[in-house]
N, C-alpha and C positions, 0 to 999 in steps of 0.2 A: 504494500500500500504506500504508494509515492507523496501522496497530499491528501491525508485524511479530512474528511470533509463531516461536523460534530452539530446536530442538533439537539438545542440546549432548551428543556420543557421546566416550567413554573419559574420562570424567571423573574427578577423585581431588576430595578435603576441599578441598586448596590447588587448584585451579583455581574450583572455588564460590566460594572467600572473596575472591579477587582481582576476580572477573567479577560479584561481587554489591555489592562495594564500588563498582566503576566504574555498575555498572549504576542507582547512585543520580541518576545526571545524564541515563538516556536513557529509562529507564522501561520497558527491554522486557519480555514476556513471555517467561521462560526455565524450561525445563524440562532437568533434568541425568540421563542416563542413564550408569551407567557401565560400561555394553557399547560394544565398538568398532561402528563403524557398518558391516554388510554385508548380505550377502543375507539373511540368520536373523533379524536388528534390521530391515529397512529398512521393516517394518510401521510402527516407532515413529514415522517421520517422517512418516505420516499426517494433516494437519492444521496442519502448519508450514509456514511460509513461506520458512523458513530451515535449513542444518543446520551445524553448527561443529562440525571433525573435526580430528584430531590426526595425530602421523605415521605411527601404523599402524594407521588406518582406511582400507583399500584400496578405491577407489572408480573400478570400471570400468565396461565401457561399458552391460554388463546393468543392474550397482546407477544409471548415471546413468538411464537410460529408465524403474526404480521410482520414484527422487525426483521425477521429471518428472510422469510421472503423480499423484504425491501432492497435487503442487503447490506442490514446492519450488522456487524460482526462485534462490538463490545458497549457492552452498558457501563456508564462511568458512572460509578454515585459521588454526587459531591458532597456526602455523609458516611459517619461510622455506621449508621445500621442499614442492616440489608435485609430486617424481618418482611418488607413490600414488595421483593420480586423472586419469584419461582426459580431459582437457580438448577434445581433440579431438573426440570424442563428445558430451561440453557444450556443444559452439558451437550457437548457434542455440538455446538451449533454457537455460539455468544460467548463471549469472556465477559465474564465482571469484575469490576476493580473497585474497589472505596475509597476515602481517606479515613483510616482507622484510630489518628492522632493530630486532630487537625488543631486543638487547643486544650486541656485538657482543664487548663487554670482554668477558660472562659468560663466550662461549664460549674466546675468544683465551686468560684467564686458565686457564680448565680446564685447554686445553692445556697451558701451561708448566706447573701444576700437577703432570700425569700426566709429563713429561719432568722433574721434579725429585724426585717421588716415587722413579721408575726407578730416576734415575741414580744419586740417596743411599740407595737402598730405605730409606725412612722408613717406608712400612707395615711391611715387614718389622723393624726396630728399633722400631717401636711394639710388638708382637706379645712379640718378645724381652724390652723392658724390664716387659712386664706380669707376666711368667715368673720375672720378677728376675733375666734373663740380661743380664748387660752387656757382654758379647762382641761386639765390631766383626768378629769375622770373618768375612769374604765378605759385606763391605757397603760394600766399596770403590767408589769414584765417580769423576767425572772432572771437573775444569774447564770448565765450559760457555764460557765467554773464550777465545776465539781459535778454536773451530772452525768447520764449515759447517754450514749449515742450510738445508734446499731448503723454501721453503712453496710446496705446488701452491695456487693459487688465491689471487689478491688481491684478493678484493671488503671488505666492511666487517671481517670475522672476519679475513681473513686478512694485511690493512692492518695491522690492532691487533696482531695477532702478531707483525709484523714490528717493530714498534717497542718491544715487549717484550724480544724477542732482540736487538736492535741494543744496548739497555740493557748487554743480558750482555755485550756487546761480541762479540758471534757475525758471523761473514763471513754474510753469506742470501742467496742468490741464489733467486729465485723464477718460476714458471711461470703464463699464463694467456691465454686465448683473444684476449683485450683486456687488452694490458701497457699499463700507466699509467706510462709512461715521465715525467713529471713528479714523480709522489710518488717513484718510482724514484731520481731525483736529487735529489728533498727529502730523503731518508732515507737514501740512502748504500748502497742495495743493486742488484742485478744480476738484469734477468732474461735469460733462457737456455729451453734447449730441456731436455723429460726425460730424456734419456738423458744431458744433463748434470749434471741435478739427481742421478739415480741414483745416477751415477759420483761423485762428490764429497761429496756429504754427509754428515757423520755423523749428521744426525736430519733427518727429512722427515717434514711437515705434512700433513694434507689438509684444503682448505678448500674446496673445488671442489661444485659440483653433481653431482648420479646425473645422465648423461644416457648417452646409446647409447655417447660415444665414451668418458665415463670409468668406464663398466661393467667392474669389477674388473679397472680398471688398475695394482692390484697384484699383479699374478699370475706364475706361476712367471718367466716372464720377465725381466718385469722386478726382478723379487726376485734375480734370477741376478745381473745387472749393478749391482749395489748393491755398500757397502762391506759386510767382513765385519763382522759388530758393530754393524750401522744401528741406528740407534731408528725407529722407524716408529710416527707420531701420529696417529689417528683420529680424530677431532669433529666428520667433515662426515657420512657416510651409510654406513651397515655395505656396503653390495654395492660399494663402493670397489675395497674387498678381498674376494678368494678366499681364504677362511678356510681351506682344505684346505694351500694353496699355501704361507702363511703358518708353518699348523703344521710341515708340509715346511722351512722353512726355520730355523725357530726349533730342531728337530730335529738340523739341523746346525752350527747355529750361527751360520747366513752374519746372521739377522736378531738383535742380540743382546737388543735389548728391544720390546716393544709394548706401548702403550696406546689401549686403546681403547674408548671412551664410545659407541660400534655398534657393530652385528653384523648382518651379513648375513639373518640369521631371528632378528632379537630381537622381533618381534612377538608370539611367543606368551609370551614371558619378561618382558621389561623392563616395568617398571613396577607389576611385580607379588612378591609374595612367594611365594616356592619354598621356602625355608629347611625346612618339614617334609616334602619331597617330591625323590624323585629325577627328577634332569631326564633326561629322553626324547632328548634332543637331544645324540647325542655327538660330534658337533664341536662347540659349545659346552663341554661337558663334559672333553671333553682341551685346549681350551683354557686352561680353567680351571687345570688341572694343571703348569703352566708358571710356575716361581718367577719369570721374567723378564718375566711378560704381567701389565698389570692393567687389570683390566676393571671400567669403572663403568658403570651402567647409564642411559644417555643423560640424563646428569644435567650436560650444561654450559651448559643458557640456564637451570640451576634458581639465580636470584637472585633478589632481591625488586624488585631496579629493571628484570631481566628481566621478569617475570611481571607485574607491572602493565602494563609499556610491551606486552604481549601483550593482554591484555584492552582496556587502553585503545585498542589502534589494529586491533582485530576489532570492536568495540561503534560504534568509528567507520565503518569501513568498512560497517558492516550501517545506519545513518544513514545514510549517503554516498548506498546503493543505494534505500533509501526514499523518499528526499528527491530520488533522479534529480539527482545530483550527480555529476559526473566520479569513475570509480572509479579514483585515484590506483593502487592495488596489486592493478588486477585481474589476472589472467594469462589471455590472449585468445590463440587457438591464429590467429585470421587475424590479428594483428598481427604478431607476433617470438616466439610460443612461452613470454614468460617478463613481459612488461608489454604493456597493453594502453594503445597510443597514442591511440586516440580519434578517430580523423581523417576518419571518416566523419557529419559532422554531432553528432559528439556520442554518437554510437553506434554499434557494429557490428553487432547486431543488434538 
């Protein structure tokens, strides 16, 4: 492939200016649409070589057998997750590549962020002092120093998290398929099983991948076995959580704050503006209604050293596959599901 030619779906102003900056060192040919990419769009990708898709361009196994036929040969995510498209049905036929490290601070700082917001409700005293209300009442908070902290998931995001809260001087005990028992004892934390994390903590993380077995692992359940009062932190992927279960809980009290940067069907919402328009969607909608929930709209890898290191290492990878270079961040369903080792000569198919 001489001049890969990369059709780029749900695109905004700031994804162009970041992808057109980089794009001064590879030369491609890019065309920016900014409809998500599905069955209704997947005409556009008619004549490309390539297509760069975002987190809620859902890409199953009918839309892979259109791009096939178009004659697109690799799906570039310009994200770490890739629970949105059928890779299994890409084998044999499409590479896919991610950016698996594209800021890891962006997201880890969000987090403390919406757990500092909660806890001091600072949006809420923003709002008041605009009003000229300078009444601290019921805007009490708590010591973040000295209590527990469960983070599911320590990969790069949830690493950096841990070492934020350690700061605050927070106990953390944490959860994951493959415990890094090394960093474990460089950092001074504890991992354990979830129904320990549940039981103990007073705020829990999620940093974990969507896959079958963490498909809204927070649900009535385990929401039961939790402290009363939990903070519960969202920044990995909305179907984490059963948003039903959740409101259920927040209802009673057992959950007493959440934040959360997903949502389970933020697809038709996030990233877009609603503000003149009533939303459709009423769990959303009664979420919303909740003094103790704050909801941002999947806005924690949005930095500027995020969003370059995005561009810059999708524009590489679409190079890498060009040039018939080992694809460092492909994800290959006959290797392990999530990286593509390589070990058949240099390719698997």
């Amino acid at each position: 492939m001489k001049s890969p030619r990369i059709a780029f779906f749900d695109t905004k102003p700031y994804d162009r200016a970041f992808f057109d900056a980089d794009n001064r060192k590879f030369g491609f040919f890019i065309k920016y649409f900014e409809e998500h990419l599905g069955p209704a769009t997947a005409a556009l990708s008619r004549g490309f070589n390539a297509v760069c898709i975002f987190v809620n361009d859902v890409v199953g196994a009918d839309l892979i057998k259109t791009l096939y036929k178009n004659g697109v040969r690799l799906i570039a995510l310009r994200c770490a997750g890739y629970n949105n498209v059928d890779f299994k049905s890409a084998f044999g036929k499409i590479h896919i590549v991610r950016v698996p490290a594209y800021s890891p601070h962006a997201v880890a700082e969000h987090a403390v962020a919406l757990m500092l917001a909660l806890n001091r409700k600072t949006h809420r005293a923003y709002h008041r002092t605009r009003d000229s209300n300078f009444s601290i009442q019921g805007l009490l908070g708590f010591d973040m120093f000295g209590k527990t902290a469960g983070v599911i998931g320590t990969g790069a995001i949830g690493r950096e998290l841990i070492r934020i809260l350690k700061g605050f001087g927070m106990h953390v005990l944490a959860y994951d398929v493959r415990p890094d028992e090394a960093f474990a004892g460089e950092t001074g934390f504890s991992y354990t099983d979830l129904k320990t994390i549940y039981r103990k903590s007073d705020v829990i993380s999620l940093h974990c991948p969507l896959t079958r077995e963490t498909y809204r692992m927070i649900n009535a359940s385990s929401l039961k076995s939790m402290k009363t009062g939990v903070m519960l932190i969202n920044t990995g992927r909305g179907k984490l959580i059963d948003t039903r279960a959740l409101i259920e809980a927040l209802k009673r009290r057992k959950v007493g704050f959440a934040g959360l940067d997903v949502y389970e069907e933020e697809s038709e919402y996030f990233f877009e503006d609603f503000s003149s328009e009533v939303i459709s969607d009423d769990v959303l909608a009664r979420l919303l209604t909740f003094p103790n929930v704050l909801v941002t709209a999947h806005q924690g890898f949005f930095t500027r050293e995020a969003l370059a290191n995005i561009a810059r290492t999708t524009l590489q990878n679409v190079d890498d596959f060009v040039r018939g270079r080992r694809l460092v961040h492909e994800i290959c369903y006959r290797c392990s599901q999530s990286v593509c080792t390589r070990k058949t000569k240099g390719k698997c198919f």
